[in-house]
C-alpha positions in Angstrom: 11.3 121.6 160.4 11.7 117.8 160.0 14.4 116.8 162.9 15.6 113.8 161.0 16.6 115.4 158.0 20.4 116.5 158.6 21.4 120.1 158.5 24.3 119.7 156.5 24.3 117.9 153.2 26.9 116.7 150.7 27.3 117.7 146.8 25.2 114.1 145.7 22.5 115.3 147.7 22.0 118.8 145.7 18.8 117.5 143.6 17.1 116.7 146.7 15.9 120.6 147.3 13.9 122.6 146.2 16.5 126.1 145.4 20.0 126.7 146.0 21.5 129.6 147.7 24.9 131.1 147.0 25.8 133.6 149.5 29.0 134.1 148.2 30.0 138.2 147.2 28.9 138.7 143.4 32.3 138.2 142.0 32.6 134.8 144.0 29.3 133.9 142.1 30.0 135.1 138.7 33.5 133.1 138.9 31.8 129.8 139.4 28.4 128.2 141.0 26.2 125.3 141.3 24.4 125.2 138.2 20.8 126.7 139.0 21.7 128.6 142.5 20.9 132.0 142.7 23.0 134.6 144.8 21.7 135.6 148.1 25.1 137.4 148.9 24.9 138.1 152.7 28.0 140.4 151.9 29.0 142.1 149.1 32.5 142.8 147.5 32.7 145.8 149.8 31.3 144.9 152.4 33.7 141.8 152.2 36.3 144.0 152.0 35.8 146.8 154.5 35.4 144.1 157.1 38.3 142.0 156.3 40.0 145.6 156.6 38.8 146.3 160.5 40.0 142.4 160.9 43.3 142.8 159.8 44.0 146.9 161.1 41.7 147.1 163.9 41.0 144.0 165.2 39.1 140.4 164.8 35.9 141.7 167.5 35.4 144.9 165.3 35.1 142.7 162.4 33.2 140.6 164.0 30.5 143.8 165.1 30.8 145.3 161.8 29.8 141.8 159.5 27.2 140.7 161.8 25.6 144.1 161.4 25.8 143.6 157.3 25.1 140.4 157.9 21.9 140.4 159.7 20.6 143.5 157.2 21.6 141.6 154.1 19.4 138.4 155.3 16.7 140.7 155.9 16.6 142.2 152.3 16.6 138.8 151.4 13.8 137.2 152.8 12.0 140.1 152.0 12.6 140.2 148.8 13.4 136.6 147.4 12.1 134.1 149.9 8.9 136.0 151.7 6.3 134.2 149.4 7.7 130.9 149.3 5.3 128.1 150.8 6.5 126.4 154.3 7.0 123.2 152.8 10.1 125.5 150.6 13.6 123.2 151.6 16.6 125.3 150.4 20.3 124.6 150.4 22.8 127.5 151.4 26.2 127.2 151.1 29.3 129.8 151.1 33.1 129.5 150.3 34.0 126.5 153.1 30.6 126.1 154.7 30.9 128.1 157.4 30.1 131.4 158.6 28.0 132.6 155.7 26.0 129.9 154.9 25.5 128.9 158.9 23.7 132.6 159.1 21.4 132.4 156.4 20.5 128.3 157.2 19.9 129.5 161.0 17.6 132.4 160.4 15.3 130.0 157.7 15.4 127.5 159.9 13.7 129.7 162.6 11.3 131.0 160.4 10.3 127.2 159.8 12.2 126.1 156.3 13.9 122.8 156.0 17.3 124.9 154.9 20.3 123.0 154.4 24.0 123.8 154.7 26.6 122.7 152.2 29.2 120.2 153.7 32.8 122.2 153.0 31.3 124.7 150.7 32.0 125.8 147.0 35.4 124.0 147.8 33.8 120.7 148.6 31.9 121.3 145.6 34.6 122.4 143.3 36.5 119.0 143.9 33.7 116.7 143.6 33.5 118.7 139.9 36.8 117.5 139.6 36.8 114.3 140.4 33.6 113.5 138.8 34.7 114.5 136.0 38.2 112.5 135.5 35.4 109.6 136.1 32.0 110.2 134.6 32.8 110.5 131.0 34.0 106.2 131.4 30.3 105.7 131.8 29.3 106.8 128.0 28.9 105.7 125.1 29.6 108.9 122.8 28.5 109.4 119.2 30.5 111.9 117.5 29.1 114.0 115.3 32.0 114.9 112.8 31.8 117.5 109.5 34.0 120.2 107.6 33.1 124.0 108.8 29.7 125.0 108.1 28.3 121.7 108.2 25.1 122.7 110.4 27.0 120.5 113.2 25.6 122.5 116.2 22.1 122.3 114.2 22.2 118.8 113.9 22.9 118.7 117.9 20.1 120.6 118.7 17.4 118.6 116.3 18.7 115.4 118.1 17.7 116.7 121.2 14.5 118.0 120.4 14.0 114.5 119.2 14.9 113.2 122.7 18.3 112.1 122.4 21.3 112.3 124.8 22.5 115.8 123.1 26.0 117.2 125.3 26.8 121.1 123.1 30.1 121.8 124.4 30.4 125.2 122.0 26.7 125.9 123.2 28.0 125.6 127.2 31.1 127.6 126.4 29.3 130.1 124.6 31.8 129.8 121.3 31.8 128.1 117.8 35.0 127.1 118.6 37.1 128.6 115.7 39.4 131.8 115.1 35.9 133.4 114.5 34.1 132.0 116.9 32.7 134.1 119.5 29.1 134.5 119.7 27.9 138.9 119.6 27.0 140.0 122.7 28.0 136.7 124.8 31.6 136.8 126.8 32.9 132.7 127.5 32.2 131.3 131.1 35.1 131.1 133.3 36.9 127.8 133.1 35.7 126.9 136.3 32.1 127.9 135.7 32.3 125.7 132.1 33.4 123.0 134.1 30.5 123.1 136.3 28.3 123.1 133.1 29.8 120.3 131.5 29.5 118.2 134.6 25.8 118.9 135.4 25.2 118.1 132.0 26.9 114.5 132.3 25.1 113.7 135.8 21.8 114.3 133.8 22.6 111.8 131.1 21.4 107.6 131.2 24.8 105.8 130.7 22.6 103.1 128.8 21.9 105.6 125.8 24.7 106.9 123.5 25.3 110.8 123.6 25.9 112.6 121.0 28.5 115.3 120.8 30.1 117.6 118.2 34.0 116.4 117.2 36.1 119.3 119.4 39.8 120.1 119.7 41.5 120.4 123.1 39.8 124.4 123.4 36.8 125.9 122.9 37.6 129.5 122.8 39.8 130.0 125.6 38.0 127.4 127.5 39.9 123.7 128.3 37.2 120.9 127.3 38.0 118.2 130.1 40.7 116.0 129.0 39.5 112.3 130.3 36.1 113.9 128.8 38.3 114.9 125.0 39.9 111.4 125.4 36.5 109.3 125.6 34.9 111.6 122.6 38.5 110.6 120.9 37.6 107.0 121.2 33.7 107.4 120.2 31.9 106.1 117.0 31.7 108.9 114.6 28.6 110.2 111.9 30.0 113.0 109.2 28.0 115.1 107.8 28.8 115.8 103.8 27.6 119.5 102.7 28.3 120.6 99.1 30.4 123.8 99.6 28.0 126.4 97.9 25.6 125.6 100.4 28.1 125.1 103.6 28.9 129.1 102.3 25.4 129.9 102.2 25.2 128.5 105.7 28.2 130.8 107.2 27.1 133.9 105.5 23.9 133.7 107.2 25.4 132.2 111.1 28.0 134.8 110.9 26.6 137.7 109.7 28.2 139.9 112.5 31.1 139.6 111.2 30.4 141.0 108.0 28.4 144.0 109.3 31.6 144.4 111.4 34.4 143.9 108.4 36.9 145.7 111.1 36.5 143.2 113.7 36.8 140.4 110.8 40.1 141.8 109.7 41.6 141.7 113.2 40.9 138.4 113.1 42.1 137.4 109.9 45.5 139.2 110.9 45.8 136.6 113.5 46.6 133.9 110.9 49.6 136.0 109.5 51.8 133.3 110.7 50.5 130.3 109.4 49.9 131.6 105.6 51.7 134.5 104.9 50.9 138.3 104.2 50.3 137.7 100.9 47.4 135.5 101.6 46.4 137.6 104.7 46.3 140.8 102.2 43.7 138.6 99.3 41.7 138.0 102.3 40.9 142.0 103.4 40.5 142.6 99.9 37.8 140.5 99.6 36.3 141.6 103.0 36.7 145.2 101.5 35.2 144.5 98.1 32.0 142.7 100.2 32.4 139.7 98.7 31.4 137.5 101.1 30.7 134.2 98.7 34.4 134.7 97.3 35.7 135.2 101.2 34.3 132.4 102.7 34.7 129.6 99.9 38.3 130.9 99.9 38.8 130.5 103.9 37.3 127.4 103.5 39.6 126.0 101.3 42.6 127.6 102.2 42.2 127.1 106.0 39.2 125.5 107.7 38.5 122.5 105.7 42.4 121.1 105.4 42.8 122.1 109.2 39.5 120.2 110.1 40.9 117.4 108.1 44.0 117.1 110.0 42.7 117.6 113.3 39.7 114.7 112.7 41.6 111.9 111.5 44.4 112.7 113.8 42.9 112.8 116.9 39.5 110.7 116.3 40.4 107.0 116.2 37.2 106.3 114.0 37.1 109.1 111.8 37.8 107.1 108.7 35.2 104.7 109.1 32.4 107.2 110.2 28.9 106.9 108.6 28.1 109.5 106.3 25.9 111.7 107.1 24.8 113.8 103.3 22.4 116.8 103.6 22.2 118.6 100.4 20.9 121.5 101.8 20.9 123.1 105.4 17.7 123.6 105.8 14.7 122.6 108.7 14.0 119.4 106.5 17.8 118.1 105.6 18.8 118.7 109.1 15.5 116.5 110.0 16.5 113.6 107.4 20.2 113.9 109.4 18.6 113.4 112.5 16.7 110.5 111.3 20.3 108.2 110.1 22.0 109.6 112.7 19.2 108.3 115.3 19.4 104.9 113.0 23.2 104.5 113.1 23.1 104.6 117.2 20.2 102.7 117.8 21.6 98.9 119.2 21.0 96.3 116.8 18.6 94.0 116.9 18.9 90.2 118.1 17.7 87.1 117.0 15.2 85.1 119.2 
């Protein structure tokens, strides 16, 4: 153990070590946590419980007995199972809700075996607000490229070339696990909490160089049911904007083949549909099943396109997106490796700074 180093740390400090440890219960964890920790829970839900039961009907020393007993097992399993083969030079961070209790119990007993562990100053609630408040300020720091384009535009495609390529690449729909439209959760995949998406978001934005632009996909206020950040929605708002141009066939194409779920599941696609009674009337709502009946996906999808997604989109782009009028197109004829590739290419070209004059 190096005496110098302190035994408590703050949230800036996180990157310094080597693994995080949440301690939390399971449910604590799967709410919200440092992106990257695992969970080391030295109690359980129930064991939570049944000793915050003794504290509040017996009495605070039974409690007291009871957890360190838990407790102390719960470590044990631990290190026998997670930490037993890591090297002496391993320098973990524990933390619990407030920094206290837990996270003192596991830091103490790594400590004596002869790991640099670290606790958490204040805990996942120190943490949460520094999420907060980094995120009312980081998104000042960036320079954001937004990547605009009608539905079925190989958007989210086009985010994930540019990163491959290197560039600054921030997938909200990717981190909130949704495509961000009446049909758009992902099979198989339920949405973060909000919290949790927070989190995501902000680790994302302390990795990126505030000298490069990033690139980011045009969203509305929710993804989902998640809340993108709003000092985060207003900077994108405010960002220079590239828009892709698909010809329709193949933008149908494309969203036959990315949501084919939905058409092995034609119920679950009618429930759906049903939810835009309101906006266009049971007569339109009726033409739609029909065509999800009949199978006809081409018919379906160029008619929700033009009916819905593509005047919606319009709206909501040059509404909310200050240079959506002026934005550099972006034409891919077809939605393949190679025409995403080409995309890359201008859209790398269009955020590169110009040159000057010697």
């Amino acid at each position: 153990m190096n005496p110098k180093r302190p035994a408590a740390v703050t949230v800036a400090q996180l990157d310094t070590f080597d693994e995080v440890v949440d301690v939390r219960s399971p449910s604590e964890f799967a709410l919200d946590h440092i992106p990257g920790a695992i969970n080391c829970p030295v109690l359980d839900d129930a064991e939570r419980t049944r000793v915050g039961t003794l504290y509040a009907q017996v009495s605070p020393f039974d409690a007291r007995k009871a957890g360190a007993a838990l407790v102390s097992k719960n470590i044990a399993r631990h290190i026998e199972e997670r930490f037993r083969e890591h090297p002496k030079n391993w320098r973990p961070l524990v933390y619990c809700w407030r920094g206290g209790k837990r996270s003192a119990a596991m830091a103490h007993v790594l400590r004596e075996i002869g790991w640099d562990a670290a606790t958490l100053e204040g805990g996942y609630r120190a943490y949460r607000r520094e999420v907060l408040a980094r995120l009312e300020a980081l998104p000042a720091n960036f320079r954001f490229r937004v990547i605009c384009g009608a539905t079925g535009s190989g958007k989210s495609r086009l985010l994930a070339t540019l990163a491959a390529r290197g560039a600054q690449a921030l997938d909200l729909e990717r981190l909130a696990c949704h495509r961000g439209s009446v049909l758009g959760d992902l099979p198989g995949e339920a949405q973060p909490s909000q919290k949790m998406f927070d989190s995501l978001v902000w680790r994302a934005l302390t990795r990126f160089d505030a000298l490069r632009p990033v690139f980011v996909e045009a969203e509305s206020k929710k993804i989902g049911q998640l809340q993108v950040p709003s000092r985060l929605l207003e900077r994108m708002r405010e960002g220079e904007c590239l828009r892709l141009e698909v010809p329709a066939p193949e933008r149908v194409r494309y969203l036959i083949a990315e949501y084919r779920h939905f058409l092995d599941e034609p119920t679950a696609l009618k429930e759906r549909l049903r939810c835009l009674t309101a906006l266009y009337g049971r007569a339109v709502i009726e033409r739609w099943l029909a065509q999800t009946d009949a199978g006809a996906w081409e018919e379906l999808v160029a008619d929700l396109l033009l009916t819905h997604y593509d005047p919606a989109y319009q709206r909501a782009a040059a509404r909310n997106y200050l240079h959506y009028d002026t934005a550099r197109a972006l034409p891919v004829e077809r939605l393949d490796e190679a025409g995403i590739a080409r995309a890359a290419g201008t859209a790398l070209e269009a955020a590169a700074p110009a040159s000057t004059p010697d």
